[in-house]
C-alpha distance (Angstrom), angle and dihedral (degrees) to the residues before:
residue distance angle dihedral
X1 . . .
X2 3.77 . .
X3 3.51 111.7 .
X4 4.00 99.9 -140.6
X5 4.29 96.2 -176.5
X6 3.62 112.8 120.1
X7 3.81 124.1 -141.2
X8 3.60 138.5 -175.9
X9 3.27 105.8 -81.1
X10 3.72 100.1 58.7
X11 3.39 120.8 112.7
X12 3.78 112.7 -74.0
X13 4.30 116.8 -87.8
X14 3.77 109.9 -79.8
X15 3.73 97.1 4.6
X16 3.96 113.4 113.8
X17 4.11 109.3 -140.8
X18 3.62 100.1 -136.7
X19 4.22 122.5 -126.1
X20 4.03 131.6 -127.1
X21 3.67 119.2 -162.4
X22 3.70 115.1 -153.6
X23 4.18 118.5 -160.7
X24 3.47 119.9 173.6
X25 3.59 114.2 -161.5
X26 3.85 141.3 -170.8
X27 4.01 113.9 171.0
X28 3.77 93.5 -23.3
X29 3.67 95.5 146.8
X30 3.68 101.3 126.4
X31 3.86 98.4 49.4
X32 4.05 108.9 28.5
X33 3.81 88.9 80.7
X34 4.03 91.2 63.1
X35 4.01 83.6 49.1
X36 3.60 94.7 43.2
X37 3.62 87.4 43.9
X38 3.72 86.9 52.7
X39 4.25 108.3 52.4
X40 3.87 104.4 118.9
X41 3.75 115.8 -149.1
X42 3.26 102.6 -90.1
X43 3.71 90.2 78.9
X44 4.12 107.6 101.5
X45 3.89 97.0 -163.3
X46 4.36 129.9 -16.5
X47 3.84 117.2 -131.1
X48 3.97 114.2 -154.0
X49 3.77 106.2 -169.4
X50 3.83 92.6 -167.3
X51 4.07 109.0 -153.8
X52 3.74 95.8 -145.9
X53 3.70 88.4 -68.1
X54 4.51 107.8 -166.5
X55 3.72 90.5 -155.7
X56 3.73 134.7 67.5
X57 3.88 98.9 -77.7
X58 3.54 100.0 116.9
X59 4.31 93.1 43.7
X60 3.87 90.4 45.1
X61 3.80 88.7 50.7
X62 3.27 89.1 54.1
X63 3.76 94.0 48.9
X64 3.41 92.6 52.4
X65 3.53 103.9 37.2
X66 4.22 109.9 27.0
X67 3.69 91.9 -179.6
X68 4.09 91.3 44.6
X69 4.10 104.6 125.9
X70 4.17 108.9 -127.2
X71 3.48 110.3 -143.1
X72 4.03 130.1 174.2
X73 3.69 121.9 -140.3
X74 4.04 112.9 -119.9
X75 3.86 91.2 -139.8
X76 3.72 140.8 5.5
X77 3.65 125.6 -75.6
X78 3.81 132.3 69.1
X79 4.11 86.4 -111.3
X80 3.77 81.8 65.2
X81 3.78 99.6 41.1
X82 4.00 82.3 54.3
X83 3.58 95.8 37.0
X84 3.53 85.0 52.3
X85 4.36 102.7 45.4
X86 4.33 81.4 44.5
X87 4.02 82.7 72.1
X88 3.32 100.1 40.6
X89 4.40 89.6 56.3
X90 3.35 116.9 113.3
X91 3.94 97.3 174.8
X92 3.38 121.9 96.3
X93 3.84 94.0 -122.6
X94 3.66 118.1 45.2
X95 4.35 118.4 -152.7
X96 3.71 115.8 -171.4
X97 3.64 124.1 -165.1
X98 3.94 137.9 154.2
X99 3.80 120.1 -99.8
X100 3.85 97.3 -136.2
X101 3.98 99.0 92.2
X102 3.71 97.0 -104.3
X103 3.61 91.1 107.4
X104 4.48 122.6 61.3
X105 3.79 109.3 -134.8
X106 3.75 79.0 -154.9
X107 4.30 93.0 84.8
X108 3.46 91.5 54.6
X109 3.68 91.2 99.2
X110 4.37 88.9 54.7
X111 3.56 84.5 59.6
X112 4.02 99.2 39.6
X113 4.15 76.8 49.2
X114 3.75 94.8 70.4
X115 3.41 97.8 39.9
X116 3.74 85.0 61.4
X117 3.37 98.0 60.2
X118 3.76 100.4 46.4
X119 4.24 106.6 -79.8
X120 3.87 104.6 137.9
X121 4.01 98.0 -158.4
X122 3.76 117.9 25.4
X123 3.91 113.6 -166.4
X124 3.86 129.3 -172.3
X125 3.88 120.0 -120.7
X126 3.61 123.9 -160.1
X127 4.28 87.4 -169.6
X128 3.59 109.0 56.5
X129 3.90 123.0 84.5
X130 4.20 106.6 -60.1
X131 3.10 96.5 15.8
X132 3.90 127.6 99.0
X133 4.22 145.2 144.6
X134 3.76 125.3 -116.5
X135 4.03 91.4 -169.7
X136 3.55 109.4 35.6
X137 3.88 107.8 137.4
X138 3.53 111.7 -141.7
X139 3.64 97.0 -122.7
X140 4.14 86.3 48.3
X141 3.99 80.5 52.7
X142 3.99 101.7 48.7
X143 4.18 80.1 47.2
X144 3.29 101.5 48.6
X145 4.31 91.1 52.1
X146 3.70 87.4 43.3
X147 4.34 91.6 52.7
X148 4.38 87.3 38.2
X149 3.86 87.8 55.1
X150 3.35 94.5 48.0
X151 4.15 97.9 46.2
X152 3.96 84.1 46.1
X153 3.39 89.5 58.4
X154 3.56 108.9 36.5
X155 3.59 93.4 45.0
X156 4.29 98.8 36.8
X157 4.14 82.3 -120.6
X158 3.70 123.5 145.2
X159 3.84 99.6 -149.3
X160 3.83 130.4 157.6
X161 3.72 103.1 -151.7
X162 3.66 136.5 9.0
X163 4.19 115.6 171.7
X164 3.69 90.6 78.3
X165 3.40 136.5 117.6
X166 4.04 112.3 -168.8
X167 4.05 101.5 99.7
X168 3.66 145.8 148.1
X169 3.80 136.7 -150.4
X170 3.90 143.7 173.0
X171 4.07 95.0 -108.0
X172 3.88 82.5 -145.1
X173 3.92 86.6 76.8
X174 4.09 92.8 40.9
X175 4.03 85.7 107.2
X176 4.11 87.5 58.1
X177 3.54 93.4 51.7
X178 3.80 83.2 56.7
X179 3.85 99.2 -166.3
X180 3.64 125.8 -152.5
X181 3.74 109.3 145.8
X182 3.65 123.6 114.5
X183 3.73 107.3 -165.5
X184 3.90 135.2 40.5
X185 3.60 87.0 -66.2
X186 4.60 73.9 83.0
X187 3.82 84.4 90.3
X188 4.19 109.5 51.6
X189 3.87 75.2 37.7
X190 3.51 103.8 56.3
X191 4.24 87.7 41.1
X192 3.37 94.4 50.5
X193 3.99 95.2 52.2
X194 3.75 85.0 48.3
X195 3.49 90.6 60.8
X196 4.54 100.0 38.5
X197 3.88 80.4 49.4
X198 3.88 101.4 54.2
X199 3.44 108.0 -117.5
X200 3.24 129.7 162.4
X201 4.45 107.1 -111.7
X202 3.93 128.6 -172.5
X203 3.39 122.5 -173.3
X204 4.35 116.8 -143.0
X205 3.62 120.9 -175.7
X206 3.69 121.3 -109.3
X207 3.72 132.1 172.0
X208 3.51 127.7 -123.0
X209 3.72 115.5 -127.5
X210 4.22 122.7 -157.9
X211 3.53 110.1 -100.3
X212 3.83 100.2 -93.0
X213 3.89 98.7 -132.2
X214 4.15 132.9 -21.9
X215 3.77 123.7 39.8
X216 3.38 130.1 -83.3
X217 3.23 129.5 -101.0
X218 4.12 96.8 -140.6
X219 4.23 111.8 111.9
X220 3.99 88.2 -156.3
X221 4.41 83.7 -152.0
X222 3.80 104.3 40.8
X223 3.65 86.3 44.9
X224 3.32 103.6 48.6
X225 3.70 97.5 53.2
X226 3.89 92.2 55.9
X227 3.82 79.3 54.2
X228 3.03 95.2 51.8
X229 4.24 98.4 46.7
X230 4.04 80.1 44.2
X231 4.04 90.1 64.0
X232 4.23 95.0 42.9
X233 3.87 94.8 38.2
X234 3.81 92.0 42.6
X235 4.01 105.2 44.8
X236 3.56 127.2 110.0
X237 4.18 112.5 -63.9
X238 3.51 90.6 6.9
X239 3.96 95.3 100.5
X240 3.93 89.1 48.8
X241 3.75 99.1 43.8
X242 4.09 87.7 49.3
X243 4.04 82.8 57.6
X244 3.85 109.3 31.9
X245 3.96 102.8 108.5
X246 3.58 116.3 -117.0
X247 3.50 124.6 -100.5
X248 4.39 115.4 -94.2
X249 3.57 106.5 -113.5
X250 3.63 115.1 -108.0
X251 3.82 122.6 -105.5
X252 4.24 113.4 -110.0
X253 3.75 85.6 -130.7
């Protein structure tokens, strides 16, 4: 249920907060024209940060989209390509979503919707009511509850999914999300910050499409153990017990 109450921090009566879309891309060719295709007009301005991509992403973006903005990622790693696109936002909101047609363009405006009326971080769940996947694995499944029970529990949260990637923030808050990641591990990252840092989360259903063509570049095992250290080295205390200085030894005397 949408929760339609307006509070403070909302944008201010009559002014229209204005939306970034963030795609990073690495030989996407054959599905970022259905995304493209896809961007409703809420969207402000689209970021591709192409990854070095040997196909024709970055042309057929271009074809699609003539005002898209090209950027290259720094460094490998889709947490830099969105660590990278998250600087180069100048909207006020910020959605991020992958370019392989897994993810509709068309919920963008759910998630726009609660930033409206005062959510600070807006993530997509494929396990609450409307929402669903058509290409969850069911190894990527069993991992997925086994990294969501641990967040919920090491961070006193009562989320519903946690190894995905279609989100939304207020860019004003991008320093308190304090991102440093440089592989999926971006996403549990980015969640978990949301949630040491205060800010205010809601959860909309989206449904997960098959990739449309290519394979992903996810390893469900690698990836879920940097997950997995992201959640333990990342909870609350564990930053400042890493760096308090150990105690001098005492003398024998």
């Amino acid at each position: 249920m949408y929760n339609d109450t307006i509070t403070g921090n909302e944008r201010e009566a009559g002014a229209q907060a204005t939306v970034s879309l963030v795609v990073p891309a690495l030989n996407e060719a054959r599905n970022i024209a259905w995304v493209f295709e896809q961007i409703p007009a809420c969207v402000d301005e689209v970021i591709l940060v192409d990854g070095n991509s040997t196909d024709a992403t970055v042309p057929m973006a271009q074809h699609c989209l003539p005002t898209v903005r090209n950027v290259r990622q720094n460094g490998p790693g889709k947490g830099n390509a969105l660590r990278t696109g998250f600087l180069e936002a100048k909207g006020d909101y910020v959605v991020m979503m992958d370019a392989d047609g897994s993810m509709s363009p068309a919920e963008i405006p759910h998630f726009v919707h609660f930033l409206d009326h005062g959510y600070d971080f807006v993530k997509g769940s494929r396990f609450v009511a409307g929402g669903g996947s058509l290409d969850i694995t069911p190894i990527r499944k069993m991992g997925n509850q086994v990294l969501l029970l641990a967040a919920n529990r090491l961070y006193d949260a009562c989320l519903t999914d946690l190894c995905y990637g279609f989100c939304a923030f207020r860019r004003s808050f991008l320093d308190q999300l304090d991102l440093h990641a440089a592989g999926f591990e971006i996403e549990a990252e980015m969640i978990v910050h949301a949630l040491r840092s205060g800010l205010r989360i809601a959860e909309v259903p989206s449904l997960e499409l098959p990739r449309r063509s290519g394979c992903s570049n996810l390893h469900a095992i690698s990836d879920g153990r940097r997950v997995l250290r992201t959640l333990f080295s990342e909870r609350p205390g564990a930053r400042s017990s890493a760096a308090r200085p150990a105690r001098p030894a005492r003398s024998a005397s």
